[in-house]
DOTORRO-565388 format. One record per residue (C-alpha): residue number from 0; residue in three letters; x, y, z. Coordinates in nm, 3 decimals. Layout:
<rs>
R   nr  rest     east    north       up
R  NUM   ALA        X        Y        Z
...
</rs>
This chain:
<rs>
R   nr  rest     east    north       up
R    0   UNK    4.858    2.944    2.619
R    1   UNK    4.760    2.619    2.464
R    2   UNK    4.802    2.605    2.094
R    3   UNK    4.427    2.518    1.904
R    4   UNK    4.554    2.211    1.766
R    5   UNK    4.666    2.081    2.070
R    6   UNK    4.294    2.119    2.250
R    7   UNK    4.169    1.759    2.047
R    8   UNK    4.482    1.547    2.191
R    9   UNK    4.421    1.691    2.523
R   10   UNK    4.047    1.634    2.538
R   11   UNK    4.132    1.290    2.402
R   12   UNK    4.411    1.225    2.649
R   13   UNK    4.153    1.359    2.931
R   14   UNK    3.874    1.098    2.802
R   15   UNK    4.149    0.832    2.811
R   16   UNK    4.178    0.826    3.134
R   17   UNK    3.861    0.877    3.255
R   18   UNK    3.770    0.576    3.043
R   19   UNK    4.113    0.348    3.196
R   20   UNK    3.980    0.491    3.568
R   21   UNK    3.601    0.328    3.466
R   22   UNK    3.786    0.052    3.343
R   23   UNK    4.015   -0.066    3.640
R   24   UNK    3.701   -0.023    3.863
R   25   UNK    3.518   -0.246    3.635
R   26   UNK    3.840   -0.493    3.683
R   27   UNK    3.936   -0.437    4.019
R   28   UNK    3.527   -0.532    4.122
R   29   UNK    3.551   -0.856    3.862
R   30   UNK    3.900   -0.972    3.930
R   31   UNK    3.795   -1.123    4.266
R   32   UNK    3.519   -1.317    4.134
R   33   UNK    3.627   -1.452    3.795
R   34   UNK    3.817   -1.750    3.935
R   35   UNK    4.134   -1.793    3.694
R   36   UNK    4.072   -2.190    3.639
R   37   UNK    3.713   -2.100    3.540
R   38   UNK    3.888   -1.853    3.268
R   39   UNK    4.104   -2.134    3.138
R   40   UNK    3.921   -2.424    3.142
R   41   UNK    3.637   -2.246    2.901
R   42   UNK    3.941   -2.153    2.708
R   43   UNK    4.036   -2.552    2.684
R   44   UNK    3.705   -2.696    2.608
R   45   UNK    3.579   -2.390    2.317
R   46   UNK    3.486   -2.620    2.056
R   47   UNK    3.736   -2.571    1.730
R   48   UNK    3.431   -2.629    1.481
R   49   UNK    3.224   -2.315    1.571
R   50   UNK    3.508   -2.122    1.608
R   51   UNK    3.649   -2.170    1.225
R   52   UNK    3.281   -2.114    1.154
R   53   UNK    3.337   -1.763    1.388
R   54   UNK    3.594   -1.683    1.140
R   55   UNK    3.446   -1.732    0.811
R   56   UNK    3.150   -1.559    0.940
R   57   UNK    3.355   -1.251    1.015
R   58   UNK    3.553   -1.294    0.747
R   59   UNK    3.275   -1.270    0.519
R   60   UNK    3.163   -0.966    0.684
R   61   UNK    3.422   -0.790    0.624
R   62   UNK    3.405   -0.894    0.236
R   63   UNK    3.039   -0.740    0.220
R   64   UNK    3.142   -0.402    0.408
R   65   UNK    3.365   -0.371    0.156
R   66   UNK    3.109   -0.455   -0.164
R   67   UNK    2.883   -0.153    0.012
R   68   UNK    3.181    0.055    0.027
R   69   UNK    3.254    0.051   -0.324
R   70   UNK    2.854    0.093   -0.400
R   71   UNK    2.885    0.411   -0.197
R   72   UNK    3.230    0.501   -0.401
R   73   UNK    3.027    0.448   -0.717
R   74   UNK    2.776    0.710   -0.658
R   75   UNK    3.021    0.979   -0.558
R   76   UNK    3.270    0.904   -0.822
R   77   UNK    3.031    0.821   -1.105
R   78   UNK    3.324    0.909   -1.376
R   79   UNK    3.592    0.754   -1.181
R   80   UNK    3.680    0.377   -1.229
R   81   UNK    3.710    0.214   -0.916
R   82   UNK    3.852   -0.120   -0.922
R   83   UNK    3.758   -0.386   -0.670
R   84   UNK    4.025   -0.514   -0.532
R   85   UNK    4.144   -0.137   -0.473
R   86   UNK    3.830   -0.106   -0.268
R   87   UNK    3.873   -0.506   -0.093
R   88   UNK    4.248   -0.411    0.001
R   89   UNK    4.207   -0.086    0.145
R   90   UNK    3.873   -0.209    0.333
R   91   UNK    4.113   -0.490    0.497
R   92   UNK    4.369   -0.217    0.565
R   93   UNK    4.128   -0.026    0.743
R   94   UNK    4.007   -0.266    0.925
R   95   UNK    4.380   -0.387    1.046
R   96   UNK    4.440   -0.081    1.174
R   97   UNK    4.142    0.013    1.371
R   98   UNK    4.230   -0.355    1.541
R   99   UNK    4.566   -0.323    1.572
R  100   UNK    4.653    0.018    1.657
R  101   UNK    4.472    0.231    1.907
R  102   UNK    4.270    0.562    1.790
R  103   UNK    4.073    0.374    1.557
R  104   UNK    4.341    0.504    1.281
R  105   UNK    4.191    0.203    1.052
R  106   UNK    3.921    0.476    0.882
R  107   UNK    4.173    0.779    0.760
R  108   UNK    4.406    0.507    0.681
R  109   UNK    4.160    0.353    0.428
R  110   UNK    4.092    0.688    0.280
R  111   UNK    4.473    0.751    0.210
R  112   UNK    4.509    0.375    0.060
R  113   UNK    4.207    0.411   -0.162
R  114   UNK    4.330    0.762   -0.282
R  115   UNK    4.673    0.669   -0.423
R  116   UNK    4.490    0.410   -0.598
R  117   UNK    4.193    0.600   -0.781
R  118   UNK    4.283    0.843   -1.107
R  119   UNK    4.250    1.226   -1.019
R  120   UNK    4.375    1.467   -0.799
R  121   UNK    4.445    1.311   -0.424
R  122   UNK    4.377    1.641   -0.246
R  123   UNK    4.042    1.625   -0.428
R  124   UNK    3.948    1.294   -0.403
R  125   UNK    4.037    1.247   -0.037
R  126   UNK    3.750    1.446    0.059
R  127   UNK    3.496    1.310   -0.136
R  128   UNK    3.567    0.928    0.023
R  129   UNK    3.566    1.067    0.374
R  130   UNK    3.241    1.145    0.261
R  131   UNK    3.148    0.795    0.167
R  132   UNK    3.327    0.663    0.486
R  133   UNK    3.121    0.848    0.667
R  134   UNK    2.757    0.731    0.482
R  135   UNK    2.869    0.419    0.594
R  136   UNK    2.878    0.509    0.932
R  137   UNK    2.542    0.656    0.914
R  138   UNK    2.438    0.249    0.792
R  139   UNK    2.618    0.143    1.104
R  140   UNK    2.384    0.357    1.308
R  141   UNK    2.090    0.185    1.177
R  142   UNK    2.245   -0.158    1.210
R  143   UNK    2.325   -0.027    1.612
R  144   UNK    1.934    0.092    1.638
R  145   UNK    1.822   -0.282    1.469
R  146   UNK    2.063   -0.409    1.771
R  147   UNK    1.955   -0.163    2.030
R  148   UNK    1.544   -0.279    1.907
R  149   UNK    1.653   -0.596    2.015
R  150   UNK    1.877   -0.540    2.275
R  151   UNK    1.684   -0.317    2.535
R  152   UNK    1.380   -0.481    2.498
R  153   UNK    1.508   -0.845    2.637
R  154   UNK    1.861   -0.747    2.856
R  155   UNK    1.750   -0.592    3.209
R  156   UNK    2.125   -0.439    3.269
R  157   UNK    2.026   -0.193    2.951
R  158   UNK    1.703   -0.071    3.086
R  159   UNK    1.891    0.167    3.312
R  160   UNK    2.166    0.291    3.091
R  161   UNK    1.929    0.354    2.753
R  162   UNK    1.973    0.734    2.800
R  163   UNK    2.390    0.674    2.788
R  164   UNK    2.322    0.444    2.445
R  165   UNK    2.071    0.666    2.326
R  166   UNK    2.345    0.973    2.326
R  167   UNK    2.616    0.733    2.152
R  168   UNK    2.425    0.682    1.871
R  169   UNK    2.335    1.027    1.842
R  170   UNK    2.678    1.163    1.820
R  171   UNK    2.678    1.069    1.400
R  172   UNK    2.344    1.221    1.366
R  173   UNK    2.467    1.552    1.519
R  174   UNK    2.775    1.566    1.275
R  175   UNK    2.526    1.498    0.994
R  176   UNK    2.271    1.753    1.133
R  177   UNK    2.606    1.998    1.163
R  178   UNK    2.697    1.885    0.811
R  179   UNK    2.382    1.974    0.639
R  180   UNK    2.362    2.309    0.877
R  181   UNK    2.735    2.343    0.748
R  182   UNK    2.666    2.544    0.439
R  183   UNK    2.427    2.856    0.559
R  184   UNK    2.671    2.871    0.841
R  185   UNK    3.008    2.909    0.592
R  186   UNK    2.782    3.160    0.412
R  187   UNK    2.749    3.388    0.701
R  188   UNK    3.119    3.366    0.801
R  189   UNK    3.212    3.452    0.389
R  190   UNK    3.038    3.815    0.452
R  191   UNK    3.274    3.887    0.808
R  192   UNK    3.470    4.181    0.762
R  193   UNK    3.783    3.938    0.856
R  194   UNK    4.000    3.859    0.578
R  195   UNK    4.133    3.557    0.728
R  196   UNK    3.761    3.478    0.837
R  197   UNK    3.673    3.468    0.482
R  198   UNK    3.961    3.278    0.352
R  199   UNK    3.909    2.986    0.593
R  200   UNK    3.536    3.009    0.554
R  201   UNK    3.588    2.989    0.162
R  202   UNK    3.829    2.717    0.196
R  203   UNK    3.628    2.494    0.420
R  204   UNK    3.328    2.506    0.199
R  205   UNK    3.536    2.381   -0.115
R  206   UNK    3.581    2.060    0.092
R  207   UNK    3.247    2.034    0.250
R  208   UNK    3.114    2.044   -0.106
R  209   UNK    3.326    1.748   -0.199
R  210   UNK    3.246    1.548    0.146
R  211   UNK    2.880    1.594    0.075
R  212   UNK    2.922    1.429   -0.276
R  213   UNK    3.044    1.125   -0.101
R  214   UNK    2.666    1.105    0.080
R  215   UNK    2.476    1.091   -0.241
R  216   UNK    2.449    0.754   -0.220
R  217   UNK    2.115    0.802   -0.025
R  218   UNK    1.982    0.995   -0.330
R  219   UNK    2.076    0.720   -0.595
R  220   UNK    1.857    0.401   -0.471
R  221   UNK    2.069    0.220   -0.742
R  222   UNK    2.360    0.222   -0.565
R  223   UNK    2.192    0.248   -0.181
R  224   UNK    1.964   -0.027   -0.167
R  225   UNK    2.276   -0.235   -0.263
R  226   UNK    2.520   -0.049   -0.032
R  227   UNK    2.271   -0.019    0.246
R  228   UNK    2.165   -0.406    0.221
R  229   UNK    2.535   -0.532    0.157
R  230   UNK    2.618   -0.329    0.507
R  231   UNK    2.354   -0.497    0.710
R  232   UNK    2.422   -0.850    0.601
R  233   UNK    2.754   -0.751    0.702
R  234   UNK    2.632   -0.723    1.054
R  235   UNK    2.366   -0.995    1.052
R  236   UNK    2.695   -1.219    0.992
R  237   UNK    2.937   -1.048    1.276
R  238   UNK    2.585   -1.128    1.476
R  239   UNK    2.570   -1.483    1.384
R  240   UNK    2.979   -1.483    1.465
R  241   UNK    2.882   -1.342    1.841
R  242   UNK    2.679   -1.673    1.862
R  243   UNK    2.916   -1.913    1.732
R  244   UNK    3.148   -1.803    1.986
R  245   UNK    2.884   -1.838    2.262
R  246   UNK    2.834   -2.212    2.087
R  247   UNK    3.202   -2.279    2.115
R  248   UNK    3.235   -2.232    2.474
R  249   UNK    2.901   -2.383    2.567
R  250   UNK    2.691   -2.101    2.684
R  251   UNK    2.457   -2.145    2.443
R  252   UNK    2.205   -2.269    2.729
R  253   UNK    2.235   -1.939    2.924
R  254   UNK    2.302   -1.676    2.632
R  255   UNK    2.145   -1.707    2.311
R  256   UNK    2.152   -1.482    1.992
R  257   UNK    1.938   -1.196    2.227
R  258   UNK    2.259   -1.220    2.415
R  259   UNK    2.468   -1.205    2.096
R  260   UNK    2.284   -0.932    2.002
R  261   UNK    2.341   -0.756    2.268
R  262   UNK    2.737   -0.815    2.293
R  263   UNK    2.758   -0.705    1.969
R  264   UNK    2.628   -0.365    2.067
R  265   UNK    2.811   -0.308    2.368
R  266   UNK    3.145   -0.396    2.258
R  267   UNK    3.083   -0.131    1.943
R  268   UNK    2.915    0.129    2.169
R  269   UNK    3.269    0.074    2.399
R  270   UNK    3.481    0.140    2.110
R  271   UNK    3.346    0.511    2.070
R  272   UNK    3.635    0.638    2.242
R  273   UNK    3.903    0.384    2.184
R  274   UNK    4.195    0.375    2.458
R  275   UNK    4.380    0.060    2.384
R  276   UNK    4.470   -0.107    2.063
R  277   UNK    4.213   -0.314    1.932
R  278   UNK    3.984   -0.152    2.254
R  279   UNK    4.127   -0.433    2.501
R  280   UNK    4.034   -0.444    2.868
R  281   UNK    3.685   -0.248    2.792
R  282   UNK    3.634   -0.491    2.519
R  283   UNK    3.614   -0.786    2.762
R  284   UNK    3.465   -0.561    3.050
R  285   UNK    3.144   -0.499    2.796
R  286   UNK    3.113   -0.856    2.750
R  287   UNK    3.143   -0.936    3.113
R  288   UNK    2.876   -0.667    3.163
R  289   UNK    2.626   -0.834    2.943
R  290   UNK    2.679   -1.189    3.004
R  291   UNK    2.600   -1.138    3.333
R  292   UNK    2.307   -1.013    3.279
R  293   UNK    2.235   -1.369    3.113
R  294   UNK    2.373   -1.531    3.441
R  295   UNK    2.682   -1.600    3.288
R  296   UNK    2.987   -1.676    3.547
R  297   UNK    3.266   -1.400    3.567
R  298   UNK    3.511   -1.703    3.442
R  299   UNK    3.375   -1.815    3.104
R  300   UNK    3.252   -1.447    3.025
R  301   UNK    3.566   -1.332    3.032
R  302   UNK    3.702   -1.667    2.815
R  303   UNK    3.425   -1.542    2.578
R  304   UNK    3.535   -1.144    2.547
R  305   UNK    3.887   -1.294    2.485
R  306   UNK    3.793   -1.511    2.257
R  307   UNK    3.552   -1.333    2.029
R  308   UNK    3.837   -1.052    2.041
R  309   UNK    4.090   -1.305    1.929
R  310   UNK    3.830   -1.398    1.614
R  311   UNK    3.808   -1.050    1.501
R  312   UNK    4.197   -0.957    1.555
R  313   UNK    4.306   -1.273    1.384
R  314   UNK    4.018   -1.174    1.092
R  315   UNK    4.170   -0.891    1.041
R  316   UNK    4.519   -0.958    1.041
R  317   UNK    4.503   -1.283    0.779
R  318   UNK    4.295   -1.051    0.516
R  319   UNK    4.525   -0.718    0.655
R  320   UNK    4.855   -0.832    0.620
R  321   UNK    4.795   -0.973    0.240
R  322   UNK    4.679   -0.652    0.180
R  323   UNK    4.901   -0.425    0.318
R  324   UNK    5.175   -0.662    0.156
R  325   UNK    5.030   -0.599   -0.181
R  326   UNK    5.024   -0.242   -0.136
R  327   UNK    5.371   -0.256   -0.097
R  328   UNK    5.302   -0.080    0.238
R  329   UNK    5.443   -0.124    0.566
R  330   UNK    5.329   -0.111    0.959
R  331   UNK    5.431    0.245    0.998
R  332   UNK    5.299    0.356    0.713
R  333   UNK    4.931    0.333    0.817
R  334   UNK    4.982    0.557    1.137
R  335   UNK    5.189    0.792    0.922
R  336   UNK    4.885    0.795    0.637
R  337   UNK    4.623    0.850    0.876
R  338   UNK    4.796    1.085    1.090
R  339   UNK    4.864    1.286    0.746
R  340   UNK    4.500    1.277    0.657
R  341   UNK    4.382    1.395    1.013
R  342   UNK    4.623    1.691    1.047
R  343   UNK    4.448    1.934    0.850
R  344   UNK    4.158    1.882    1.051
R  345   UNK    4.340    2.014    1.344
</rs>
């Protein structure tokens, strides 16, 4: 009989490969049609200008997802100092790892790197800025709905798949929904006549109290309007990066920022169940999707997925690396940190 803990990594192994099987259909239909010298000679002629201005936009992005962050972390931890650069560096961390390694390890990893730094018990604040991690998810779905306004609206290849998007988005909402459910639940499972029922019941709410403290941001408009405007500027600039890339290689004149818009959605709506370190193969095969809907070639769609990949790995590894160095951290040490913070929930 299967252990419990080992159900997850098999249902995520089993969604794996389902998702590499969708994948090398995608490929095996595109291959034939992309026309290699089409691939490189967009590659060749992406023009270098727009593409530094593709980094400093995402760049910058990053920056403000971090100055929400700690707006978030300043309404759960009111008492607790947090320090900036704590909250910059373990941002970039996060981010790093999410692009680097597969599993999208880059969000329990910034939890871990942000607890060793803050005063107070680790095993109580750890909670707590899963919590806040987690409000800022709930921002990102709003930034995906702003995207998905403009997205299925103007790109035909969405109308038929809005049902598919529509349950994506919804899979944060039904966590919260379960979250705020959470508590009358726990209480019925503290009156079971199991001991062990009770003990685990009692245990879990102790930490959902301290997860829910790191939502209060939505209560404190002092800290949310800041947090919740500092997030969507973040992705008004990772928009405006979408189009610089689609200026460097000269596509502006078949894809515009509607197009932008709506790579910038599919590419995060592929990542849901990441596969692949930094989500290659369906990362490309989501821009290839949408650009065709523009009537974009096979060729200098796919130049575009791997470019605008390359911008947002590179991103993250020049403000990563710095900040994994200062931590006095090392590769390994992010799996082993996030893998430690996702065992318990097991």
């Amino acid at each position: 009989m299967r252990a419990p803990r080992d159900r997850p990594r098999t249902a995520r192994r089993t969604g794996a490969l389902l998702t590499l099987v969708l994948l090398a259909g995608i490929l095996a239909y595109a291959l034939p049609r992309l026309g290699p010298g089409r691939v490189a000679d967009a590659l060749v002629s992406a023009g270098p200008g727009w593409l530094l201005l593709a980094f400093a936009l995402m760049a910058l992005s990053l920056l403000l997802r971090a100055i929400s962050w700690r707006q978030v972390l300043r309404a759960a931890l009111p008492r607790t100092p947090i320090g900036r650069l704590a909250v910059l560096r373990a941002t970039m961390i996060g981010v790093m790892g999410s692009a680097v390694f597969p599993g999208r390890i880059g969000e329990p990893a910034r939890v871990v790197v942000l607890s060793r730094r803050l005063e107070g018990s680790t095993a109580r604040l750890a909670p707590v800025i899963a919590g806040t991690v987690f409000s800022q998810t709930l921002i990102n779905i709003l930034a995906l709905a702003i995207l998905g306004a403009v997205t299925f609206t103007s790109v035909p290849v969405f109308h038929d798949h809005l049902l598919a998007a529509i349950i994506a988005l919804a899979i944060p909402l039904a966590a919260l929904l379960l979250m705020l459910a959470a508590p009358r639940l726990l209480r019925y499972a503290r009156r079971w006549p199991s001991l062990r029922v009770m003990a685990v019941a009692n245990t879990l709410a102790a930490v959902l109290r301290l997860v829910r403290d790191g939502l209060l941001v939505f209560t404190r408009p002092r800290h949310g309007i800041p947090a919740v405007a500092a997030q969507l500027l973040a992705w008004a600039l990772q928009w405006l990066a979408c189009y610089a890339v689609l200026l460097a290689l000269g596509l502006q004149g078949q894809a515009g920022p509607v197009a932008a818009a709506a790579i910038l959605l599919a590419i995060n709506l592929s990542a849901v169940l990441p596969v692949t370190p930094s989500n290659v193969g369906l990362f490309q095969a989501a821009c290839l999707v949408v650009l065709a809907a523009f009537g974009v070639a096979p060729g200098p769609a796919l130049a575009y997925g791997l470019v605008l990949q390359a911008v947002e790995v590179l991103t993250a590894l020049g403000l990563g690396v710095p900040a994994l160095l200062r931590e006095g951290m090392r590769w390994g040490d992010i799996r082993a940190s996030a893998h430690a913070e996702e065992e318990p929930q097991a």
